[in-house]
C-alpha positions, 0 to 999 in steps of 0.5 A: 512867518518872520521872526521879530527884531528886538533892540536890546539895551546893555548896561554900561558899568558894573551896575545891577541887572535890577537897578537898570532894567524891567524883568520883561527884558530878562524875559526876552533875553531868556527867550531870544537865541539868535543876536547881533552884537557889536562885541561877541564877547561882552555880550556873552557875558552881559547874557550869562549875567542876566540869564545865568541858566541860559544855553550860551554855548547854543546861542548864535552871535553875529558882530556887526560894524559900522562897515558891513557891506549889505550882503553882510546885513542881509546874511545875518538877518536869514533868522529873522526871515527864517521865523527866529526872533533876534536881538541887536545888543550895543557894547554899551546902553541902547543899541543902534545910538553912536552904534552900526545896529540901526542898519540892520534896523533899516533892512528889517524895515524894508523886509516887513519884520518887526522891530521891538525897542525894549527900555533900558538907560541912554547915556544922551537922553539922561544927560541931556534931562540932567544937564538943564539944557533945551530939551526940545531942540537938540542934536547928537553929533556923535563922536567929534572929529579927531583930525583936521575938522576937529576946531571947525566942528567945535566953533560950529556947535557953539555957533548953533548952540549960541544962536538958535538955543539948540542944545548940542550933545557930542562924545569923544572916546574916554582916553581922549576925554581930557584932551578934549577938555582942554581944547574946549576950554581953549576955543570955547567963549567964557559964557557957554555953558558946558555941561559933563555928564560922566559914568552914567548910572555907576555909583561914581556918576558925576554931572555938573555944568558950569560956564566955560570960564567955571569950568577953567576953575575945576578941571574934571577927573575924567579920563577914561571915563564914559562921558557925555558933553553938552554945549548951550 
């Protein structure tokens, strides 16, 4: 009998384990010894947080990018049809979002394993709620380019956004947030609307969305902090 797969969602700041998460999923934390982890190290610590009784010296940790081959995949989920239940932990919030997890998702579906998302925060989706965007279309592009198609993308997001009302959400690593910034506020038309939803969850969390000629006004303070951008 397999094991069952569980998506498990990780803080994304100093925050309480209470203020973010049910009990239930300390419960499963406790319970799983086998996991897939985009980082070893940040989620020893995340589970010795949550579980500070737990055997972390016998718990087994696979990491996972974005490049593993299949053979890789299917090697790391041998538990799984060993009859061991696992864990995917993201490096940060819900596993498999802008995450190499959801390849291993892919597989457990082909296998016939079950696949169990527990609740826990999403950066995109409370900022998206928080933004006072379209909350019935919108699309995640992810990452924005950060080379030749990087004002091509951008002009194009408006472009869909402007015409068919569809919110677009996209990030940029945090130490490139100011830079993009200031590109956006370069390209972007003075009515469109921007929203920047930073440090999510964290005392210090701050969202606002202003038009882009607003926005020339009160540049942000976030550089090398998580944050989510929105186009409407």
């Amino acid at each position: 009998m397999n094991g069952k797969l569980y998506l498990i969602p990780s803080e994304m700041g100093e925050q309480t384990y209470e203020a973010l998460f049910p009990e239930m999923n300390r419960t499963i934390i406790s319970a799983v010894d086998w996991y897939i982890v985009e980082n070893i190290r940040t989620v020893r610590r995340f589970i010795k947080k949550v579980c500070p009784d737990k055997d972390i010296d016998n718990t087994h940790f696979f990491e996972i990018n974005k490049h593993a081959p299949d053979e890789q995949v299917d090697e790391m989920m041998r538990p799984l049809l060993e009859g061991h239940d696992m864990g995917i932990v993201s490096e940060a919030g819900m596993p498999c979002i802008a995450d190499p997890g959801n390849l291993v998702v892919a597989k457990a579906h082909q296998k016939g394993i079950r696949v169990i998302p527990l609740v826990g925060p999403n950066s995109i989706i409370m900022a998206l709620i928080a933004s006072g965007f379209n909350g019935q279309n919108f699309a995640f592009h992810g990452y924005v380019p950060i080379k030749d198609e990087r004002k091509k993308k951008i002009l194009q997001m408006e472009s869909v956004a402007l015409s068919t009302g569809q919110t677009q959400i996209f990030m940029e690593t945090p130490y490139r947030n100011q830079q993009l910034f200031t590109e956006l506020t370069t390209l972007l038309r003075p009515t469109t609307k921007l929203c920047i939803a930073t440090d999510i969850t964290l005392p210090t969390e701050d969202i606002k969305t202003r038009t882009m000629a607003e926005w020339k006004k009160h540049s942000p303070e976030i550089q090398k902090r998580p944050s989510i951008f929105l186009l409407f």
